[in-house]
Structure formats: structure tokens, C-alpha cells
C-alpha positions in Angstrom: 72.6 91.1 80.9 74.9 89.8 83.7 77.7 88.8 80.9 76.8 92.6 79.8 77.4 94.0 83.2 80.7 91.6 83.9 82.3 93.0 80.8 81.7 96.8 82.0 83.4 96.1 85.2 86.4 94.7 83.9 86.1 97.9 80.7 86.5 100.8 83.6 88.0 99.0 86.6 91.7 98.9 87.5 92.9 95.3 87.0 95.1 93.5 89.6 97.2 90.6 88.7 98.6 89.4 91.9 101.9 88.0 92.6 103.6 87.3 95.8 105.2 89.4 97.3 104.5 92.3 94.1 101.1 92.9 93.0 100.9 94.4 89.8 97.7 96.4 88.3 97.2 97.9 85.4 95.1 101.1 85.0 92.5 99.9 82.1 92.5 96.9 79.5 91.4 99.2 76.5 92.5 102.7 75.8 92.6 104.8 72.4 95.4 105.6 70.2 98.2 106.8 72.2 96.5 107.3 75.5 98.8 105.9 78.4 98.8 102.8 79.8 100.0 102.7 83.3 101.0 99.7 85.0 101.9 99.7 88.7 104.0 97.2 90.4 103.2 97.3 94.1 104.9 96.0 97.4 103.8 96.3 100.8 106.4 94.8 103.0 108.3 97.7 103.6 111.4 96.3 100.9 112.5 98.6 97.9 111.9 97.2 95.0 113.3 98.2 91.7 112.9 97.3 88.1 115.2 95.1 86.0 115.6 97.4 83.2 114.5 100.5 82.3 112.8 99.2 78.9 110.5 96.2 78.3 109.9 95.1 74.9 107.3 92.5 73.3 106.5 92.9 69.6 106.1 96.9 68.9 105.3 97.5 72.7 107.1 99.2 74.5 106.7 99.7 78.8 108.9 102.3 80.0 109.8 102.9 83.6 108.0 106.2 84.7 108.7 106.9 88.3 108.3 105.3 92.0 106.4 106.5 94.9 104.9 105.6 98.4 101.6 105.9 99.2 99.8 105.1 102.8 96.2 104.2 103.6 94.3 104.6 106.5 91.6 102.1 107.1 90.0 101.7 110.5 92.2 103.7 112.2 95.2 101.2 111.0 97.9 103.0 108.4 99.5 100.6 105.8 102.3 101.9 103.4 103.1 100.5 99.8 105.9 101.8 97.5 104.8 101.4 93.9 107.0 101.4 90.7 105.2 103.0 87.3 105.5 102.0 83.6 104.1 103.2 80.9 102.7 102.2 77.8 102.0 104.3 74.8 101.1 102.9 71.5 99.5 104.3 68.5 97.9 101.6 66.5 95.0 100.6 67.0 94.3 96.0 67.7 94.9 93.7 70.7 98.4 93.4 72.5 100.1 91.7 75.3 102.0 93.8 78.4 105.9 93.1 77.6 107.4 90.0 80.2 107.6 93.3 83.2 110.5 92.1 85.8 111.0 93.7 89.6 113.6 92.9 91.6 113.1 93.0 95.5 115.2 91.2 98.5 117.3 89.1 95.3 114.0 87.9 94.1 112.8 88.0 90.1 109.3 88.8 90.3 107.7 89.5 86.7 104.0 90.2 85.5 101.6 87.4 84.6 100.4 87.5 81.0 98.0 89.9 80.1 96.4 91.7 77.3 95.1 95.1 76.3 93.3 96.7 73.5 93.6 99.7 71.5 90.6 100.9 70.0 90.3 103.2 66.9 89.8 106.3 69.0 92.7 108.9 69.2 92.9 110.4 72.8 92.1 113.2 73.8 94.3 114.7 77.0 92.1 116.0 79.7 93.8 120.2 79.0 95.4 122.4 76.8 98.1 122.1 78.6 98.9 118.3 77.7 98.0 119.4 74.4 100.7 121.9 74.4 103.2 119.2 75.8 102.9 116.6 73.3 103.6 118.9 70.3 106.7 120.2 72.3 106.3 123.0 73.7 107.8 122.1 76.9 109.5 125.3 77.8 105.8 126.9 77.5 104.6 124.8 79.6 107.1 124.8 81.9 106.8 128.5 82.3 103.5 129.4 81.8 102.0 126.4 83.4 104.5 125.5 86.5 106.5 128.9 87.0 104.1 131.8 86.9 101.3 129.5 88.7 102.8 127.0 91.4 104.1 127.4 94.3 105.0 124.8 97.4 104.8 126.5 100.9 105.3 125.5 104.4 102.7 125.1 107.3 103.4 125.0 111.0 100.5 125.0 113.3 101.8 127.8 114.7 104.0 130.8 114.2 104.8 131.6 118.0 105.9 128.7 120.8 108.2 128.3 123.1 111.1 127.0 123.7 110.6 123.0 123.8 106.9 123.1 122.8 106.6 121.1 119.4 104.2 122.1 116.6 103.0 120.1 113.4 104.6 121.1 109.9 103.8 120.3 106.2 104.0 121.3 103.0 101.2 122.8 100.6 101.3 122.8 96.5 99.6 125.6 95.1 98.6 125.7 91.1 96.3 127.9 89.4 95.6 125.7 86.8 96.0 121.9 87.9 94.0 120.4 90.0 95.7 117.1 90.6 99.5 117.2 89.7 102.2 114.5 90.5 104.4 115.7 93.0 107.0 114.5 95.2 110.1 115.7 97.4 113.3 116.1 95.6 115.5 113.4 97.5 118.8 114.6 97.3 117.5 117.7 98.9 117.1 117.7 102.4 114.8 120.1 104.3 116.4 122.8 106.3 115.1 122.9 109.9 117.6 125.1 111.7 117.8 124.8 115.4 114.5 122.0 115.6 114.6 118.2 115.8 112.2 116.7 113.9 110.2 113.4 113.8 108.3 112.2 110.5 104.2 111.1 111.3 103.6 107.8 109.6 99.6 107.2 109.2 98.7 111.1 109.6 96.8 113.3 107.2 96.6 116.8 107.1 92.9 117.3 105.8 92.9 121.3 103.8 90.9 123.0 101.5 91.0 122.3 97.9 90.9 125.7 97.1 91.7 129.3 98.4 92.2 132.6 97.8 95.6 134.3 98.1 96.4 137.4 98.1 99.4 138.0 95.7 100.8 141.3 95.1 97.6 142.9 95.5 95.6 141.0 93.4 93.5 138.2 95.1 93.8 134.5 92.7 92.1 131.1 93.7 94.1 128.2 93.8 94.0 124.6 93.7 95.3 123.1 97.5 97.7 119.6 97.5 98.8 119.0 100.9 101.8 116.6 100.8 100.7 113.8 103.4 103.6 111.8 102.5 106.2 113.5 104.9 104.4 115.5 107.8 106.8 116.3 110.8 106.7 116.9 114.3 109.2 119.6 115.0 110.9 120.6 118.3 112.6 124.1 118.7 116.2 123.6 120.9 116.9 127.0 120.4 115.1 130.5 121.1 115.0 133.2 118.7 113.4 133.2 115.0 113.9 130.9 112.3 112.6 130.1 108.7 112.3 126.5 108.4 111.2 124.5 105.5 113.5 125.1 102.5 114.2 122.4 100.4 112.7 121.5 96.3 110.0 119.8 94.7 109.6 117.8 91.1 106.3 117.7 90.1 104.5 117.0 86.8 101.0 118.2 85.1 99.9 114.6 85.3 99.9 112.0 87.9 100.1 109.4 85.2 102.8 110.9 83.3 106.2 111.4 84.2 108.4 112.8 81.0 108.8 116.2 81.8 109.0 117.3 85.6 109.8 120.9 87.1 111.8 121.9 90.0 110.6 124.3 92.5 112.0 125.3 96.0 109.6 125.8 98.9 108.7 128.8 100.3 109.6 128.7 104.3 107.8 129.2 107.5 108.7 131.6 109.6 108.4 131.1 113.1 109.2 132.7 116.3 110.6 130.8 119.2 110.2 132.4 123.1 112.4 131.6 126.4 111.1 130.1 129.1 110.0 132.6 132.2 113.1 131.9 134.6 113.4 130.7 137.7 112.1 127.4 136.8 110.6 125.0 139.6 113.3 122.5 141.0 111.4 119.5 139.6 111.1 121.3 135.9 113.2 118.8 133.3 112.1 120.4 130.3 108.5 119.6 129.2 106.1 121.3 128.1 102.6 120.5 127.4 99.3 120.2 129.7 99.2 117.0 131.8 97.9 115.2 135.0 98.8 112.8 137.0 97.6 109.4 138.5 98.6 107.1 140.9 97.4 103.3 140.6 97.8 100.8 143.9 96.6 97.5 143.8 94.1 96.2 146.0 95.9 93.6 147.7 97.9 93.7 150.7 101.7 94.1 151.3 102.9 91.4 152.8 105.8 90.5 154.2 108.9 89.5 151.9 106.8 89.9 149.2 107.0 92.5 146.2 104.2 94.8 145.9 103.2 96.6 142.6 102.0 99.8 141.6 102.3 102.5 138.9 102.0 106.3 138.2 101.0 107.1 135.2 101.3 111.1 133.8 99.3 112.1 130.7 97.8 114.9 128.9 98.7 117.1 126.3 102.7 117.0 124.9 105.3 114.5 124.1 105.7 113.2 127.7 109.7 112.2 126.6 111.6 114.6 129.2 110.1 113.6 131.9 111.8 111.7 134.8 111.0 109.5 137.3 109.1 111.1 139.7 109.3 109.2 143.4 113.0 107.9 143.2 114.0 111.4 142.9 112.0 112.2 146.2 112.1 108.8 147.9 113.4 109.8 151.8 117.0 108.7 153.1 115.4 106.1 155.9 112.5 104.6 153.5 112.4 101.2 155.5 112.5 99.4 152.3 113.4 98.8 148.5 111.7 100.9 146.2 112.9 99.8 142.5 111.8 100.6 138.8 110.3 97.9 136.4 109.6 100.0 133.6 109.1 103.4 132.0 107.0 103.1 128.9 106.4 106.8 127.0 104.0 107.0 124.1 102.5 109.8 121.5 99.3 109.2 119.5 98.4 112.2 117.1 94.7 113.6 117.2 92.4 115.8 116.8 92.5 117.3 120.4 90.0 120.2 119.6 87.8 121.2 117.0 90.0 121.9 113.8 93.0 122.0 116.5 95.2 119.1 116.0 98.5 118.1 118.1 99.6 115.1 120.6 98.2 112.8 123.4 100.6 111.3 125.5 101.2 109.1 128.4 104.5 108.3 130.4 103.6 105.3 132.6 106.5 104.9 135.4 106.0 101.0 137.1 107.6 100.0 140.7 108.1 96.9 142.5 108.2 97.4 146.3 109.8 95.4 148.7 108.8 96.5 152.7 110.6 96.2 155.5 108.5 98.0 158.1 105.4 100.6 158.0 105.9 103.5 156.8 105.6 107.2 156.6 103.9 109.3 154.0 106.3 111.8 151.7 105.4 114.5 149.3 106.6 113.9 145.3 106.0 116.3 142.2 106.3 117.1 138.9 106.1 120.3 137.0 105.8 121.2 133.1 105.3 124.5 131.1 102.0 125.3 130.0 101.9 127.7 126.7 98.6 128.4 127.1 98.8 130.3 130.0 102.7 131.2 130.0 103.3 129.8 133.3 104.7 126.7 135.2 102.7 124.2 136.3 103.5 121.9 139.8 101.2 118.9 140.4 102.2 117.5 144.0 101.3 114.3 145.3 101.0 112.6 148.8 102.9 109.1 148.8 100.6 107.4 151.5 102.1 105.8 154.5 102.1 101.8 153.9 101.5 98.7 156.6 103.3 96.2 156.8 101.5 92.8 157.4 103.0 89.3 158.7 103.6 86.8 156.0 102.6 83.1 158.0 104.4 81.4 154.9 108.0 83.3 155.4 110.4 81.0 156.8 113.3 82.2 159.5 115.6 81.8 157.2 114.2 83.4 154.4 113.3 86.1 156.5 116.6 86.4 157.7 118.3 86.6 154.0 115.9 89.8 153.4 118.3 92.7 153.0 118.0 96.3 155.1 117.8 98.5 152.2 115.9 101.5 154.9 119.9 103.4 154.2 119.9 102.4 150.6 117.9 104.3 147.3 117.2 102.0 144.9 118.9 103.7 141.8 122.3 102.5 143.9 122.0 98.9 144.2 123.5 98.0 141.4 126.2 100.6 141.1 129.1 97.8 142.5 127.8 95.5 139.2 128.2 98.8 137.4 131.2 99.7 137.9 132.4 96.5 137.5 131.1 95.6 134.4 132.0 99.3 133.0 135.6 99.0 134.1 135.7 95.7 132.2 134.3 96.7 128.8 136.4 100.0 129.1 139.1 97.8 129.2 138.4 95.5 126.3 137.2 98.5 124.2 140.3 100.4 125.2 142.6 97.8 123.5 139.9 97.3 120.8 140.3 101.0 120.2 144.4 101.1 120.3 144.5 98.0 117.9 142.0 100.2 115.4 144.2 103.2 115.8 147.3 100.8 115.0 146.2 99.4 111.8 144.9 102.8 110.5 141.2 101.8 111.2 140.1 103.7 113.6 140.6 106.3 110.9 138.6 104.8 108.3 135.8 104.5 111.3 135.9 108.0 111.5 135.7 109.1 107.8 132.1 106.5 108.1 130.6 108.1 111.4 131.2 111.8 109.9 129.6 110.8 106.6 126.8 109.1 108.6 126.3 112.3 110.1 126.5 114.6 107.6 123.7 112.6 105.6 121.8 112.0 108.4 121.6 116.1 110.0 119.0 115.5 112.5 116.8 113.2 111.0 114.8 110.2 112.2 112.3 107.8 111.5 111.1 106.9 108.0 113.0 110.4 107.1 116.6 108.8 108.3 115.6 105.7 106.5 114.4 107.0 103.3 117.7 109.2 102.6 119.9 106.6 103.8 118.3 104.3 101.3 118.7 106.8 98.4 122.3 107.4 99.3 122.9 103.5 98.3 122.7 102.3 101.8 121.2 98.7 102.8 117.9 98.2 104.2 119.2 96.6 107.4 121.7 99.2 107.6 119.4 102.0 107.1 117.1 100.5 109.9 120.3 100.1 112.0 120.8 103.9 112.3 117.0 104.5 112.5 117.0 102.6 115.9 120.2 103.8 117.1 118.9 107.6 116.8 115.5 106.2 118.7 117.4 105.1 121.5 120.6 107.6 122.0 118.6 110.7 121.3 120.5 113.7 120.9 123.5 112.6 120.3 125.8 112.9 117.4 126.5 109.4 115.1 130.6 111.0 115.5 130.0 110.6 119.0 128.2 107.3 119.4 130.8 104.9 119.2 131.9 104.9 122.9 128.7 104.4 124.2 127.3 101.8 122.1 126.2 98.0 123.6 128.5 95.1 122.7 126.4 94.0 119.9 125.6 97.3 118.4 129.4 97.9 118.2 129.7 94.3 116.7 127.3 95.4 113.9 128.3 98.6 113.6 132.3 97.1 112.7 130.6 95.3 110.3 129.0 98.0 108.4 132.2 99.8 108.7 134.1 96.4 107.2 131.7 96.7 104.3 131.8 100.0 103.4 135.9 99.4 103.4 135.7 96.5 101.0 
């Protein structure tokens, strides 16, 4: 009986051959007469990898390359992503065979499928619709039209049609079929998505949960169809512009089968529209452009300040939004004869997606702003602010806060001298103490960059740098994230290139790649010229 019961779970379970780094699985080890056989090569460590050939051979098997897609999982809250590369197997006779020598190729490595065998019984297959039917004895143009054009469409979904100007929403795409429940589809990737006027930020680890069937209302006559949200590429979007916009264009493939990937059908999205308003003007002095519902905290240790010593603290601001345009709030009010030196450690910002009511879904964030105090004498208290939009209620929000007046107490361990080497910084703000180091070091790398800059103009360089930055751009649009990488791949670009621009649009947000040159670090520039050297060669 257990033998029994071993040999059933090897009959209807996936098999998985392991291999380091590429895992490959197979979808059954016995089928009928020309029902497919899928194997799936697998990687998860965020590589590419692609097959050797198109065509493996062994005997009269054949395994055919059939597609490639990513896929993430969500398991205890922790999102892991896995591309997957598909062949197929079809074979029409029935006895026992062995999976052709499968090779993948990923970071220069050979990786290729252990040895493994399948059967074929003597059953014929029998494809799950009429509509597979009708594609195996080649009708494809039937089934394109009837099945794909008169009954699918792909739509976009904001989670909401009205905001204003700053406030981001959630969007994603929805395929709709009459017909088929469960169809393969994917983004066309030489298309990119139009999103006039808003930046946008691709979600990693988010689904959008929907139901799996509605009603819609189509020229009068109300259908039910199957739902496929496409959690692949779900995007937070910000509007930089006020006015109305349809965003969401761009075209999917798709097939009738998730296992099978002959035939495929191109469709172009239906856009959202959306309405973006204008903030209600005059906006408080303090406003720099957020827009959300937050709070915010102030958080003093418990020990004393002593004398020559630093003292710590943090604010921290959270709530509803993105948290990303706001600035520091007490160096911007810090008073002219503060006896002391007030400096900034760090300014750590984070989003986390959620569910933040029920059905109602957006961001959490916190901006958490971190001082080191240095106090010369006691000191007085001073009023500090911030202020945000709230689009719930229309209106401008200012929190205000009392900065409490601070004692000063002896420190018995500070020597004369070092007390004496303690600077007077009650005339100084903090954001200018290093503004001699500044200028210095600026007017030196302006200098070095300003030859390095003449010498590329001379040689006919700086040209060619330009022709790389614009095409940069033009693939990249406003992109970012896994989005920026995943085109830049496509368009034949490295993986450490790709990544490259990925950070460098984290970090100098806003600005154009054309543009970015000047204001690059020494070692980004250094990398940079190499990719540039490269892409000459």
C-alpha cells in the first residue's frame, strides 16, 4: 500500500530536479499522446538566464523553447521573485523516453538538466476546450478572432479617478475574457506604458486581490467575465501636473493556455482616465509639497546633557503618504543665537504598502530626521512646524511643535583644555559648517572635471557621451525600479549596467539621465565612462 501511495505522488505531482543555481521541474512524468510536456528551468537569484538553443533533441524528442516569465511569491509576509524559462515537449507515440540533454546559460555558466524519463501512455489527449480543439486543426485565425478579439479586453485601474496634485494613487492592469478562465498573459516589452505627466514606481511583493468574475455593461447588454489582474507590474503613480490625463496605454500578448505558447495575440490596453486638481493657494510657508495624513513625534533620551558631550535625539513624522518631500524640520527653524551646535546624522524615509482600511489600500510611511547636539549653555525653547495637504478634507494641515528649553550640566571629567578647544557655534547654523570644505572641494573637482570635459570635447568624445545619455533617456522615459531594469535588460543592456541606472534614478530623483553627468560622484562618473567606453567598442 505505501509503495501504492509513493507511486501516485510521483504520477500527479510536479517533479523537481534540482541543480545549482537553476532548478528545473517538469510538469508530470506520464502524459497521453500528444499532450504537452512542460519543463521549467527556474532561477531565483535575480540573473537572466537564457537557453542555449532554441531546439533540444534526443532520439525522436524534441523540447522546444516556449516562452519566459517572472513570477513572485509571498510567504510570511517575505516576497521572493524567480524568472522561469519554458520548453515543451510534444510527442505522439506512445513508450518510455528520456528529456533531451536541456542547457541554460546564466552569469557564463552551462547549467543542463539531470537525466530523466517520461512516459507516454496509449491515451490520446484530450484539450481541456473547443477552443484548443479548434487550434490544433488550424484554425488560428478563428480563434484568434472569435476567441481573443470579440471577447478580451485588458483595462487599467487607478484607485482613484480624482486627486490632487502630488497625491499618488495605485494602478494596474485587468484582463478580461469571456471565455477563458486562466490565459497566459504578459506585457509586450518593447511597448512601454504611457503615463503622461506622472512618475511612476513599480511595487515588488504586492498583490492586487479582485474578483474572478464580473458583470460589465457593454453596449447595453450586460456579459460576465472572467477577471486576471496582472500582479506582475503594479505601480505607484505620482501626478506632476494638473489637468486630466488617460494613462495606461501600452499592449499585451497573451495565449488560450498557460502551458502553451504557439500562437499569441496582441491587444492594446484600454486607459484610465483620471482627473488631476490644483492645490488651494496660498500655501503655508513650511508646505514642500506633501501630501498625505501624518503626525509627528519627538523622541529625547533620558539621559542628561552634559557638558562637551553630544546629545542624541530624533523626530520622527509618519502617517499616511510617501513621506519623500519632506524636509528637515528644526534646522530650518533653529534661532540665530542657539548657544550651541545642532547637526544632522541621518534622514531615513520609508513606504510599506497596506491595507490601511477595509478594501481601501495605499501607503504607510515614516521619515525619521536624527540630531546630534553639542550645548554650550541653557537654552531657550523655539516653535518648529511642518505642514502637508490632506485630500480628504481639501485643506492644509500645520502640526507645530515646542523645542523645549535644554540645561546644561557640568561635566567633572572635561579637562581645561578640552574645554577650551570647544568651538562657539551660538552665531553659527549647523547646515554652514562645512561650507569652507565645500567650496573647496567643489572648486577642485570643477576644475579636474573641467579639463576632463575639454579633453572629451577635443577627441570627439564628449559627443559620443552624449548620443549614450540621450539614448539612456529615451529608453528609460521616467521609469524606475524593477521597470528601468527590466527594459534596460531587453534593450541588450548588462545586468550591472541596468542596476547602475536603477540606482542612479533612486538617488538623483527627477532629474534627466542628459543632465546627470555634471553632478555625478567621482566613482559614478568613473563607471559611468566605462559603460560609455563599452558601448563605443
Amino acid at each position: 500500500m505505501l509503495q501504492f501511495f509513493s507511486f501516485l505522488l510521483i504520477l500527479f505531482l510536479p517533479i523537481s530536479l534540482a541543480a545549482d543555481p537553476i532548478e528545473f521541474r517538469i510538469s508530470s512524468v506520464e502524459v497521453a499522446i500528444n499532450e504537452p510536456l512542460i519543463i521549467e528551468a527556474i532561477s531565483k537569484t535575480g540573473s537572466i538566464p537564457k537557453p542555449v538553443r532554441i531546439q533540444f533533441e534526443l532520439g525522436s524528442v524534441i523540447a522546444i523553447y516556449s516562452g519566459i516569465q517572472t513570477e513572485t511569491k509571498i510567504i510570511n509576509f517575505k516576497a521572493t521573485s524567480s524568472t522561469i524559462l519554458k520548453f515543451t515537449i510534444l510527442q505522439s507515440q506512445p513508450g518510455i523516453y528520456t528529456i533531451p540533454p536541456i542547457q541554460v546559460e546564466e552569469n557564463g555558466q552551462i547549467y543542463q538538466i539531470p537525466e530523466q524519463k517520461f512516459t507516454v501512455t496509449k491515451k490520446q489527449y484530450q484539450p481541456p476546450s473547443n477552443l484548443l480543439n479548434r487550434f490544433f486543426s488550424g484554425n488560428e485565425s478563428q480563434l484568434a478572432d472569435d476567441a481573443i478579439s470579440e471577447t478580451s479586453y485588458v483595462k487599467f485601474h487607478t484607485s482613484k479617478s480624482q486627486i490632487y496634485l502630488g497625491e499618488p494613487v495605485i494602478g494596474y492592469f485587468v484582463f478580461y475574457n469571456k471565455k477563458i478562465r486562466k490565459p497566459f498573459f504578459e506585457r509586450n516589452p518593447n511597448e512601454s506604458i504611457s503615463f503622461p505627466y506622472f512618475t511612476s514606481t513599480l511595487l515588488s511583493g504586492v498583490k492586487i486581490n479582485y474578483p474572478e468574475q464580473v458583470d460589465i455593461n457593454l453596449n447595453g447588454q450586460i456579459e460576465r467575465y472572467f477577471t486576471n489582474p496582472y500582479n506582475r507590474e503594479i505601480f505607484a503613480l505620482t501626478p506632476i501636473k494638473v489637468g486630466r490625463f488617460h494613462i495606461g496605454k501600452t499592449k499585451f500578448d497573451f495565449t488560450n493556455s498557460q502551458r502553451i505558447h504557439f500562437y499569441t495575440h496582441t491587444i492594446e490596453s484600454s486607459p484610465k482616465a483620471i482627473e488631476v486638481l490644483p492645490l488651494p493657494s496660498p500655501a503655508p510657508k513650511s508646505f514642500s509639497g506633501e501630501v498625505g495624513e501624518y503626525e509627528m513625534l519627538i523622541h529625547f533620551p533620558k539621559e542628561a546633557i552634559l557638558e562637551g558631550n553630544p546629545w542624541k535625539f530624533n523626530i520622527e513624522i509618519q502617517g499616511l503618504g510617501f513621506c519623500n518631500q519632506f524636509k528637515d524640520p528644526l534646522l530650518l527653524s533653529l534661532p540665530k543665537n542657539f548657544p550651541g551646535k545642532l547637526q544632522s546624522l541621518s534622514v531615513n524615509k520609508n513606504q510599506k504598502f497596506t491595507e490601511i482600511a477595509e478594501q481601501e489600500y495605499g501607503f504607510r510611511c515614516t521619515a525619521n530626521f536624527e540630531y546630534s547636539l553639542f550645548l554650550k549653555s541653557n537654552s531657550s525653547s523655539f516653535p518648529f512646524e511642518i505642514s502637508f495637504f490632506n485630500p480628504k478634507n481639501g485643506n492644509f494641515q500645520i502640526i507645530k511643535k515646542e523645542f523645549p528649553a535644554l540645561t546644561l550640566k557640568r561635566n567633572p571629567n572635561l579637562s581645561k583644555e578640552s574645554k577650551q578647544e570647544i568651538i562657539d557655534y551660538s552665531k553659527e547654523r549647523s547646515i554652514s559648517n562645512l561650507h569652507y570644505s565645500i567650496f573647496i572641494f567643489s572648486f577642485l573637482t570643477t576644475l579636474c572635471f573641467g579639463y576632463f570635459f575639454w579633453k572629451k570635447f577635443k577627441t570627439g568624445r564628449f559627443q559620443k557621451q552624449n548620443e549614450y545619455l540621450l539614448r539612456i533617456q529615451n529608453i528609460a522615459g521616467q521609469k524606475t525600479g524593477i521597470l528601468l531594469e527590466k527594459i534596460l535588460l531587453d534593450r541588450g543592456f548588462s545586468q550591472e549596467e541596468a542596476k547602475f541606472w536603477v540606482a542612479l534614478r533612486k538617488k538623483y530623483v527627477g532629474e534627466k539621465f542628459t543632465n546627470i553627468f555634471s553632478i555625478l560622484e567621482p566613482r559614478e562618473k568613473e563607471l559611468l565612462s566605462k559603460y560609455i567606453e563599452g558601448d563605443l567598442k
